[in-house]
Every structure is written in C-alpha cells, then in structure tokens.
C-alpha positions as CSV (number, residue, x, y, z in Angstrom):
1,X,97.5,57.0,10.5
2,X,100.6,55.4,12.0
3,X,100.7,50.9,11.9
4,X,100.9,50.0,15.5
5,X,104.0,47.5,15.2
6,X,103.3,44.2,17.1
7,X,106.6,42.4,18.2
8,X,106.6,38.6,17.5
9,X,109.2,36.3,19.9
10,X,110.5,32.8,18.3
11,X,112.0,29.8,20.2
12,X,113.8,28.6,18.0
13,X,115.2,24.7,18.8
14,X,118.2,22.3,18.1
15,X,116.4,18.8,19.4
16,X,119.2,16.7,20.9
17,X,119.9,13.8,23.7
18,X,123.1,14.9,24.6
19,X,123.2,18.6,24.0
20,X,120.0,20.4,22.7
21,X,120.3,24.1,21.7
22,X,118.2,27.1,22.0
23,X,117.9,30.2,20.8
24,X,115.1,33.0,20.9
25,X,114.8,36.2,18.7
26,X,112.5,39.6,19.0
27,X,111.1,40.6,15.5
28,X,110.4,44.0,15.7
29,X,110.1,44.3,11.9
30,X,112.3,45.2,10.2
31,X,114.3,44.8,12.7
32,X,115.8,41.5,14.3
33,X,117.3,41.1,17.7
34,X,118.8,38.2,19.8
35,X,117.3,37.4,23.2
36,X,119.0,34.7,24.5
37,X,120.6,31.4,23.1
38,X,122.7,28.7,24.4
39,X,122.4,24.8,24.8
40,X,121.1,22.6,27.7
41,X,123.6,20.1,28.7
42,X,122.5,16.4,28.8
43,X,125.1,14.3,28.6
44,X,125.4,14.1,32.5
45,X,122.1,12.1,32.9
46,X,123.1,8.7,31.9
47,X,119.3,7.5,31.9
48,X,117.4,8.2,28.9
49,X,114.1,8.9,30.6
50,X,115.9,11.7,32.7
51,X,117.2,13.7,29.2
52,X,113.6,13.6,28.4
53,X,112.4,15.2,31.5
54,X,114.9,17.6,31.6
55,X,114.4,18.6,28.1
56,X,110.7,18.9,28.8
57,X,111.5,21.3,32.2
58,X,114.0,23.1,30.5
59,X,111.6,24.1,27.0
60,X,109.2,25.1,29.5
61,X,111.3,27.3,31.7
62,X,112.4,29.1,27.9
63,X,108.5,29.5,27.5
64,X,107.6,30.8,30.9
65,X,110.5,33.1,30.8
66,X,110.4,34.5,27.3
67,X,106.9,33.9,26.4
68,X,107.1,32.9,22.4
69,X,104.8,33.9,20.2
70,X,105.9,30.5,18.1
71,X,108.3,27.6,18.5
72,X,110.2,26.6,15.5
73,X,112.1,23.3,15.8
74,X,114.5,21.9,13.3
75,X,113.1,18.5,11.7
76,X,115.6,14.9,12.4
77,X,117.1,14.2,9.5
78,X,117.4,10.3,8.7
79,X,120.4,8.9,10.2
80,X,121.8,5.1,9.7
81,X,121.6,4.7,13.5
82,X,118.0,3.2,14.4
83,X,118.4,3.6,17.9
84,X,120.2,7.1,17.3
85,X,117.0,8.8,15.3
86,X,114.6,7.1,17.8
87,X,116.4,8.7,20.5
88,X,116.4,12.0,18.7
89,X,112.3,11.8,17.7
90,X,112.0,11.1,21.8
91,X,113.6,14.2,22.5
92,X,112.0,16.3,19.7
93,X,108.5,14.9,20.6
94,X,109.2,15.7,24.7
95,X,110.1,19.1,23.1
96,X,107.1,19.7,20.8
97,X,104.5,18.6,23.8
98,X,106.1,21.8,26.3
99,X,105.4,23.8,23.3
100,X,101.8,22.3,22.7
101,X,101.6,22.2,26.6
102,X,101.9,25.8,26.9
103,X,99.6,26.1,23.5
104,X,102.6,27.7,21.8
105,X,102.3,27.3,18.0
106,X,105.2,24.5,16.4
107,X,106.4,24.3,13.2
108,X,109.1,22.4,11.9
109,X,112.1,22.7,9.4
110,X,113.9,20.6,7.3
111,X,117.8,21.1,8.1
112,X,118.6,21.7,4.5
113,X,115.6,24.6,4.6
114,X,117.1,26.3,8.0
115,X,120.8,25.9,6.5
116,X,119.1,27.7,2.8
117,X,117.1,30.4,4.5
118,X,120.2,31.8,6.8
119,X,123.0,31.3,4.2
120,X,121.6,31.2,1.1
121,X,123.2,27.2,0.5
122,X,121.0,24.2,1.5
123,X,124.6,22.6,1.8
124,X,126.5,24.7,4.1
125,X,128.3,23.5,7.2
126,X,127.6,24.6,10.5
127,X,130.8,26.6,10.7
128,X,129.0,28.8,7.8
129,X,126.0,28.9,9.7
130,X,127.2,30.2,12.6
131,X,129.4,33.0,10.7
132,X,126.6,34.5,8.9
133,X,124.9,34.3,12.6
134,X,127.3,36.1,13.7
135,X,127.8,39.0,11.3
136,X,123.9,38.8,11.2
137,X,123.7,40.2,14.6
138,X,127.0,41.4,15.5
139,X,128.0,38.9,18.1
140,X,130.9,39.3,19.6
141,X,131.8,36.1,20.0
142,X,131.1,32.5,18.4
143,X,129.7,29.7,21.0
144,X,131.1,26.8,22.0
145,X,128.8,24.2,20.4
146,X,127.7,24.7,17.0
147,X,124.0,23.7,18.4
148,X,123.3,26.9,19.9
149,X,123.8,28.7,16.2
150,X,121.9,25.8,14.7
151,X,118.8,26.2,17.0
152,X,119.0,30.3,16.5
153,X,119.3,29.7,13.0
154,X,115.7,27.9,12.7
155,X,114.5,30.6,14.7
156,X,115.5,33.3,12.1
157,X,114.9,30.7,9.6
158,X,111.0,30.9,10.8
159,X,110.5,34.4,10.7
160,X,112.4,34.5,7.2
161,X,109.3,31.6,6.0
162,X,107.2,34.2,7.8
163,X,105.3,30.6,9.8
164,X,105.1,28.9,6.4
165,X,105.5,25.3,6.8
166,X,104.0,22.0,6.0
167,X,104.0,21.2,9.9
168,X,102.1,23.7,11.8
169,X,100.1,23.0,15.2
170,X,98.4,25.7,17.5
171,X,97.7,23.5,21.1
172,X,96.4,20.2,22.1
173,X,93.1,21.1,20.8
174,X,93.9,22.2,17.4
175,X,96.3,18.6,17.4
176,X,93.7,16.8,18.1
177,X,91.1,17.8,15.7
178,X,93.9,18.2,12.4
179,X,94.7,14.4,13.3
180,X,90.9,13.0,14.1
181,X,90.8,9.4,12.9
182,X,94.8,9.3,12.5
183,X,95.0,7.6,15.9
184,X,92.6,5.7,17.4
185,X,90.7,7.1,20.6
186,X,90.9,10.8,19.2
C-alpha cells in the first residue's frame, strides 16, 4: 500500500515597519521547494497607522494567493529602542491577526532558533543565512534585502521544528479559549 503524500505550504515572515519580508515554501517531503519570497516596502507611508494596514492587506493577499497550511513568524528580539520594539510588536501583532483572521495556524521563532535550524550557528549573520538559502535551493541570485532570506529562513526553519514551538495558535477561537481569564472580557 503506497502513503498518499500530503503537501504542506508555510508563510514564513520577517515582521518589520519599514521593510517586512516574506517568503513561502512547498514541503513535499522530502523534498523542499521555494514558492515565492520577497519584502513589502513600507518606508513610503510616513504614518504609522498606514504601515499597519498595509502590512495587514498585504499578509492577507500572501494567504489568499498561496493558501498556507501554517504561518511561521520570527519572534522581536529586545532592542534598546522602546519606541523601536513597540513599533515592531505593532507590526508583528497586525501580522499575526491576518494569519488568525484567515484561521491560519502561527507559531513563532526566536531569531537565534531560525539562524540555528538553517545554518547550524545560533550566531550567524544574515550574510550566512542567506548563503546557505541559496545553495539550499539553488537560487540563482541573492536578494536585495537580507529580510527576504530572513523571513524564508523561519519558513524552512518551521518545517525543520516540524510546528514545534512554545507559541502555537490555530484561529480566533482556539485564542481565545488557550488565553480565557488572561484578559478580561474573554
């Protein structure tokens, strides 16, 4: 008897305010191909509240398009800047609703996890990232912004953890019930 072999599609995502990258692989075990990747541009709205929107827009044009079976999204790290890492949660929480939105499951990765499952070294730059990327799958040639690499790296990253995370949520519903009596009202 021959195993029917499912595909599985990941999103994976680079949360930014100025440039936010994206980048989607097809498991088709054992084999991994690249779909798409790339980075939306934000830098040209100058109002905060317009980055967000067009972040949320934008993550659910990637879902409608390429219909993801899961959504992996690298974790903030802590900055110095306040303002910077509020700014950044903003944008990774507009991203995480389209995802819960469309009832896509999330999970998050630490950037030292993403950078240890792709190159083997929790300390290795993004340059290093994106050249194991690249020989990876054979691209034929490196992006312009390092985010792009970054966000297709937490998307291999994910199916590398095969979904195993601390952070895991499957829809509104499934939100709200893991986080009863967290918030008040739910």
């Amino acid at each position: 008897m021959r195993k029917v072999l499912k595909e599985k599609i990941i999103l994976g995502l680079d949360p930014g305010t100025n440039v936010m990258g994206y980048g989607i692989i097809v498991v088709r075990a054992p084999a991994i191909e690249v779909l798409q990747f790339g980075v939306i541009r934000l830098g040209k709205y100058g109002n905060h509240e317009l980055k967000l929107k067009t972040i949320f827009d934008r993550v659910l044009g990637l879902l409608d398009e390429y219909h993801p079976d899961e959504v992996a999204l690298e974790a903030p790290f802590h900055g110095k800047n306040v303002q910077s890492m509020l700014k950044l949660g903003r944008a990774q929480g507009v991203a995480i609703s389209a995802a819960l939105f469309r009832e896509v499951p999330i999970i998050e990765y630490a950037p030292r996890k993403v950078k240890q499952s792709v190159t083997g070294n929790g300390n290795a730059s993004k340059e290093q990232v994106a050249k194991m990327l690249i020989s990876l799958f054979s691209l034929k040639e490196a992006p312009k912004l390092f985010d792009a690499t970054d966000a297709l790296a937490v998307a291999v990253c994910h199916h590398f953890q095969k979904g195993e995370s601390r952070t895991r949520a499957k829809g509104w519903d499934a939100f709200v019930k893991e986080n009863r009596g967290r918030v008040k009202g739910i």
